[in-house]
C-alpha positions in Angstrom: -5.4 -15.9 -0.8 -8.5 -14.2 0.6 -10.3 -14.4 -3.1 -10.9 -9.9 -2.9 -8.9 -7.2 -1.7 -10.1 -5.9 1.3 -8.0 -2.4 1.3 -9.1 -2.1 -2.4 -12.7 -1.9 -1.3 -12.0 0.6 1.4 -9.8 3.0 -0.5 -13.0 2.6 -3.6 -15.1 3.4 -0.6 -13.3 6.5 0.6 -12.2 7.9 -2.8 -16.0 8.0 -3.7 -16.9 9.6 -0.4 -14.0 12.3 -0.9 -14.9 12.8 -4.9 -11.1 11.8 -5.1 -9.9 9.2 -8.1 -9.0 5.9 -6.4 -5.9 4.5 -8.8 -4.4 0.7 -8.1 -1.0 2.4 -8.2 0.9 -0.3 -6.8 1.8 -3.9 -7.6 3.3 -6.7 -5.7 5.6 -7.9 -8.1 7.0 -10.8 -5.9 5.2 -13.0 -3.5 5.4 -12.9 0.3 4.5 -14.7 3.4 1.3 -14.3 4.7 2.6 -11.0 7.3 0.1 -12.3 10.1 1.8 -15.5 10.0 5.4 -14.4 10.8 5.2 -12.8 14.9 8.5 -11.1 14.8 8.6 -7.5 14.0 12.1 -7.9 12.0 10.8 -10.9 10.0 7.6 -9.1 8.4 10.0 -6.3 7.3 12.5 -8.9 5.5 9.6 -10.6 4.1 7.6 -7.2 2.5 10.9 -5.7 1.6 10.7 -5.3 -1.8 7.7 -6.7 -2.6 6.1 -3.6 -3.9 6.7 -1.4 -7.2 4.3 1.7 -8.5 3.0 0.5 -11.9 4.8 1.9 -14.8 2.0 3.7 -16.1 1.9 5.6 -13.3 5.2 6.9 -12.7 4.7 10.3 -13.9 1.2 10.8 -12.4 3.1 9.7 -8.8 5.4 12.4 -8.9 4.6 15.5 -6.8 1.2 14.4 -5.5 -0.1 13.4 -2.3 -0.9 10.3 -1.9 -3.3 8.8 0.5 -2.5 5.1 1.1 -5.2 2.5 2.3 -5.0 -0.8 3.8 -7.1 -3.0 5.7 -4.4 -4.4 9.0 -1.3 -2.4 10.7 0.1 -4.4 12.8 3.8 -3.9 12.6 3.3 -1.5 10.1 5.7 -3.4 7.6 3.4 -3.2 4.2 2.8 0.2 4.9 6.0 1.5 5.4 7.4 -0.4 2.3 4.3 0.4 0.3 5.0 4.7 1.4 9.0 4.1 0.9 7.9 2.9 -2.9 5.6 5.9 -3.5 8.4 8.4 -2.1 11.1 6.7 -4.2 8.8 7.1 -7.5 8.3 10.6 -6.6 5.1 11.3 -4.4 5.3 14.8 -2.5 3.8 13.5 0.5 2.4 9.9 1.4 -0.3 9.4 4.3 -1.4 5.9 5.1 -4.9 5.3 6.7 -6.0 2.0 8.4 -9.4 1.0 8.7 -10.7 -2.4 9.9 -13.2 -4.0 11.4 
């Protein structure tokens, strides 16, 4: 709804600042409620739950890495922990999620 991805721009950001590759490895495969629209804690959960997949073409390249995950809000921390809990499922070693906002 914002017309860009905010947490795309970051993570391009920091992966050229690391010299690390910067891969769209998830997808939302089903639409959600806007998060910052719903105030309860248990509601954001219920509403990301499932939301996310890793791309097929990425499955094997997941596996046993370490995966740095970007976004642009934490509030309840609901996207993230679904987004890490998708990673881990397909395989990922080690998931760590950084935040950064303005």
């Amino acid at each position: 709804w914002r017309g860009f991805n905010q947490a795309e721009v970051i993570a391009r950001f920091i992966g050229k600042a690391l010299k690390i590759n910067m891969l769209d490895v998830l997808k939302r495969w089903r639409n959600t409620k806007q998060q910052s629209a719903l105030k309860e804690r248990k509601e954001r959960q219920q509403n990301i739950e499932g939301a996310f997949a890793v791309r097929d073409k990425y499955l094997e390249l997941v596996k046993d890495k370490k995966i740095m995950l970007i976004d642009d809000v934490f509030t309840s921390g609901a996207s993230m922990r679904e987004c890490a809990k998708m990673l881990k499922k397909s395989g990922a070693k080690v998931v760590w999620g950084v935040v950064l906002a303005h």
